[in-house]
N, C-alpha and C positions, 0 to 999 in steps of 0.2 A: 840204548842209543836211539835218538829219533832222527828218523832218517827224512829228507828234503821231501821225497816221496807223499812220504807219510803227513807230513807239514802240508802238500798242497792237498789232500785228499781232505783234510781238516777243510782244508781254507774254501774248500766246496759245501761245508754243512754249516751254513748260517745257523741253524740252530741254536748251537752249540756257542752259540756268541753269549745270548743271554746269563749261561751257567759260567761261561769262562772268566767274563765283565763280574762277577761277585768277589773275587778274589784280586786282592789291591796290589801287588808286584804285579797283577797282568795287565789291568787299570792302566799303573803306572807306564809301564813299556809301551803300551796302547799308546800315551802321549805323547813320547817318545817321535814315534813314528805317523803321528795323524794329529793334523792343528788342528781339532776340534770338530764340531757336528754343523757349527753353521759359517756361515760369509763372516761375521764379525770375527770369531774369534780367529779363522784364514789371514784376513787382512792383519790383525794387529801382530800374528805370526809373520806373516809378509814385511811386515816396517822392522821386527827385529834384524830380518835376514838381511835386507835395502841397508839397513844401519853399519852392519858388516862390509857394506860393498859389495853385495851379489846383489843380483835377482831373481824373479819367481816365476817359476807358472803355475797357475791356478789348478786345480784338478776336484771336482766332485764326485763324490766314491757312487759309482752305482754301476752296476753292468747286465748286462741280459735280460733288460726291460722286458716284460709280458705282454704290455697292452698300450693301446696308442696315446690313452690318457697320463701315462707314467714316460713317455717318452716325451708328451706334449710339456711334462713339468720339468725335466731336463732341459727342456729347451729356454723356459721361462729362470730356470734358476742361471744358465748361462748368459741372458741379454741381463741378468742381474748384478751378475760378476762382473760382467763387462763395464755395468756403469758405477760399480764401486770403485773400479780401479781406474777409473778418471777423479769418481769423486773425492776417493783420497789423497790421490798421487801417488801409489804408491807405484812402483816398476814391477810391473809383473805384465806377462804373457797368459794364455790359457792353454789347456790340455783338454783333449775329449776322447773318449773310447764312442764309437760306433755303434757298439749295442746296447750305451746308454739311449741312444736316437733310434733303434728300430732295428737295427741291423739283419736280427736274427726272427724278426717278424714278417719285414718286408725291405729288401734292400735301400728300392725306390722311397721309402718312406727314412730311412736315417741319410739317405742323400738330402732328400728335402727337408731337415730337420739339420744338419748341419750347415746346410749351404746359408740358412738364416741364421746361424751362430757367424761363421766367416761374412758373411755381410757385416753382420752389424759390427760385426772388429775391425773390418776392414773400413767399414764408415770413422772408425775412433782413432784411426790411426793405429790398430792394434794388429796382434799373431794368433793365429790358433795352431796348434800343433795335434794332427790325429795319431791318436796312440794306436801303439800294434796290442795286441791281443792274444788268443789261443789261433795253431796253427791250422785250426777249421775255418779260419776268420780271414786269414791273411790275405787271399785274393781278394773276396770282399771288399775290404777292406782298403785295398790299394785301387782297385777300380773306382768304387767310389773316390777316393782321395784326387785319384787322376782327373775324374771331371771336375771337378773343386778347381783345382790349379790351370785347367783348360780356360775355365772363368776367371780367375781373382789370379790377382798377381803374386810373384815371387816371395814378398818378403809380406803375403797375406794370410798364408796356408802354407804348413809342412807335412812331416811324416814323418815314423819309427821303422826302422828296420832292427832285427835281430840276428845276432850274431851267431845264434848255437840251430840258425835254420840253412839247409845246404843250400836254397834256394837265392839266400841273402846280396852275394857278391853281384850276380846276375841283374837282380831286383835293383840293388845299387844303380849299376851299368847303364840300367832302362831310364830310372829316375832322374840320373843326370842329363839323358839328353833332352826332359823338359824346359829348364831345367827344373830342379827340384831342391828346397832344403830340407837336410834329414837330421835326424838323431839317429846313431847309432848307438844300441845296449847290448847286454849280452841274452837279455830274455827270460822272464820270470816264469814260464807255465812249466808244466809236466807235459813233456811232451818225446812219441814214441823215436825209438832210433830210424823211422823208417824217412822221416821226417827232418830227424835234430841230430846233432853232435852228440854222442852219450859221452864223451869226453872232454874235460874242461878245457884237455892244451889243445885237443882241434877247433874248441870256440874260443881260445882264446887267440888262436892262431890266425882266424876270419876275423876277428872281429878288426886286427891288426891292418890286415891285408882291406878289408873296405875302410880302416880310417885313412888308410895314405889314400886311399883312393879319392875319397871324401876332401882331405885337405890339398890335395891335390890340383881339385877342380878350380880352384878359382870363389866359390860359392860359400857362401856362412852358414854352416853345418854345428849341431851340435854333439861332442862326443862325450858320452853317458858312462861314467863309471867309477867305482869306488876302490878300482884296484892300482895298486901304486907303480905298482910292473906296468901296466898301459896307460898309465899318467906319463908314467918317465919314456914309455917310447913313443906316445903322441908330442912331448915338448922336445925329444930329441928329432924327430922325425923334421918339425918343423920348424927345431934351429938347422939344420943340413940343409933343407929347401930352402932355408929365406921366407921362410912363410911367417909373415908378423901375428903377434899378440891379441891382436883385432881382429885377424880372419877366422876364428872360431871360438867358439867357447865349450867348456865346460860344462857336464851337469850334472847334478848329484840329487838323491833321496833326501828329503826332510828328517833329519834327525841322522841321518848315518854320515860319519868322516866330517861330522861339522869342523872340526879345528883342520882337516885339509881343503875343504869349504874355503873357510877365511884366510888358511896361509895362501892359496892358490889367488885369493882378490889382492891379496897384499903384495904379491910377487907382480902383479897387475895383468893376472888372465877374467878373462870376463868369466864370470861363475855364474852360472841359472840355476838355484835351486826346486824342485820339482815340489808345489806343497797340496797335500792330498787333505781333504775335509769331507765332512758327512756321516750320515746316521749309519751307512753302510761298510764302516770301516774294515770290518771282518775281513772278508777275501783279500782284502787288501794288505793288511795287516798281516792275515797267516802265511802270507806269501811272502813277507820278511823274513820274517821267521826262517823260512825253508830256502833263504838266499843265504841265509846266518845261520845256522839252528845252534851254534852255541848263545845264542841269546834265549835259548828257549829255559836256559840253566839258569840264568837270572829268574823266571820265572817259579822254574821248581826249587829254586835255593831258597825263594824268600815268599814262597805261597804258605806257611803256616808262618811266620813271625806278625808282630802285631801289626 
């Protein structure tokens, strides 16, 4: 059995990308889950999703940048994305992780490295949405975020919270009274119990308790997840409040619950789908895996067939 565990401990040995990409079932599922290595092939993923009646946030795979040159080209691949998605029209939003910009170099240096991403979205009429990360990150992480939103308005800059972290409901609490738009997930890293839920009905149990909270507010929040049990108590939640169709949306993984994807736009909830791209898909990828790991059996079922 491969255990979720064992799935992220992979998803840290980039290495091992090279020898896994030889073998065409894992090729396969790899696309599955990741639009491709550059911007073209994102966007023409992005007009299929648009085509469905959802939309997109953009996401470039890279994390844990080393040096300032490799943060400086995240930033440039970002004002790039940005003017694709005016020059296509397509609907899509963007995503950023932190220590694609510095984070874990120099805080000051991924503050400044963001803030010229949120500018120049915020010049286009655009969103950026800062992703949560590993729970070494998370203060970070939000401080930074915090100045962002001190500058740039509401519907300029968001944030992620997680749900299988103890810290989360609090973290909510704090966020609103910016106010702040959040995503709420349930959180893909390994992370120790001293920190996390080691049990799934206490994270899923939080994660519940910050969505009323979340819809609650008044605020266009987005709630993240592919599981049908907190689909149906986010729409019952807010048929009981009187909370309309419009006051929040939905968001799901590229590639995972596409036909709940489309039923949920066709029932007319707004659906954002999350589409991830880049040479760096690995971590990215094996961390699917370890959200699923029965997909890891599509793998091994069809790694010797032609």
């Amino acid at each position: 059995m491969v255990t979720r565990s064992a799935l992220i401990y992979l998803s840290q040995r980039e290495g091992l990308k090279e020898f896994a990409s030889r073998f065409r079932p894992f090729k396969k599922l790899t696309t599955r889950f990741v639009a491709g290595e550059t911007i073209e092939e994102a966007v023409e993923a992005i007009k299929l999703i648009n085509a469905d009646g959802c939309t997109a946030s953009f996401d470039h795979l890279n994390e844990s940048v080393t040096g300032h040159a490799e943060a400086e080209a995240e930033v440039q691949e970002y004002l790039q994305i940005l003017k694709q998605i005016d020059d296509t029209g397509i609907r899509s939003n963007v995503s950023i992780k932190l220590t694609q910009f510095g984070l874990e170099i120099d805080p000051e240096l991924a503050y400044k490295n963001a803030r010229r991403v949120v500018e120049a979205a915020a010049r286009r009429g655009n969103f950026v949405r800062v992703d949560m990360e590993g729970s070494n990150v998370t203060q970070a992480t939000l401080d930074v975020f915090k100045r962002l939103r001190g500058e740039f308005g509401l519907n300029d800059v968001g944030v992620v919270l997680q749900s299988y972290l103890y810290r989360t409901f609090a973290d909510a609490q704090a966020l609103l009274k910016l106010p702040a738009r959040i995503r709420i997930c349930k959180g893909a890293y390994n992370e120790p119990p001293e920190v996390a839920y080691p049990e799934k009905k206490d994270v899923d149990e939080n994660y519940l308790r910050v969505m009323k909270l979340l819809l609650s507010s008044g605020i266009y929040h987005g709630i993240a997840t592919h599981d049908p049990k907190m689909i149906e108590a986010t729409i019952a939640y807010a048929q009981k409040e009187g909370i309309g169709k419009e006051a929040f949306e939905f968001q799901m993984l590229y590639g995972v619950r596409r036909d709940l994807q489309t039923r949920l736009a066709r029932e007319g909830y707004n659906m954002r789908v999350y589409v991830p791209y880049g040479k760096h898909w690995y971590p990215y990828f094996m961390r699917r895996l370890a959200e699923r790991p029965a997909n890891i059996w599509f793998v091994l079922k069809n790694m010797f067939k032609g």
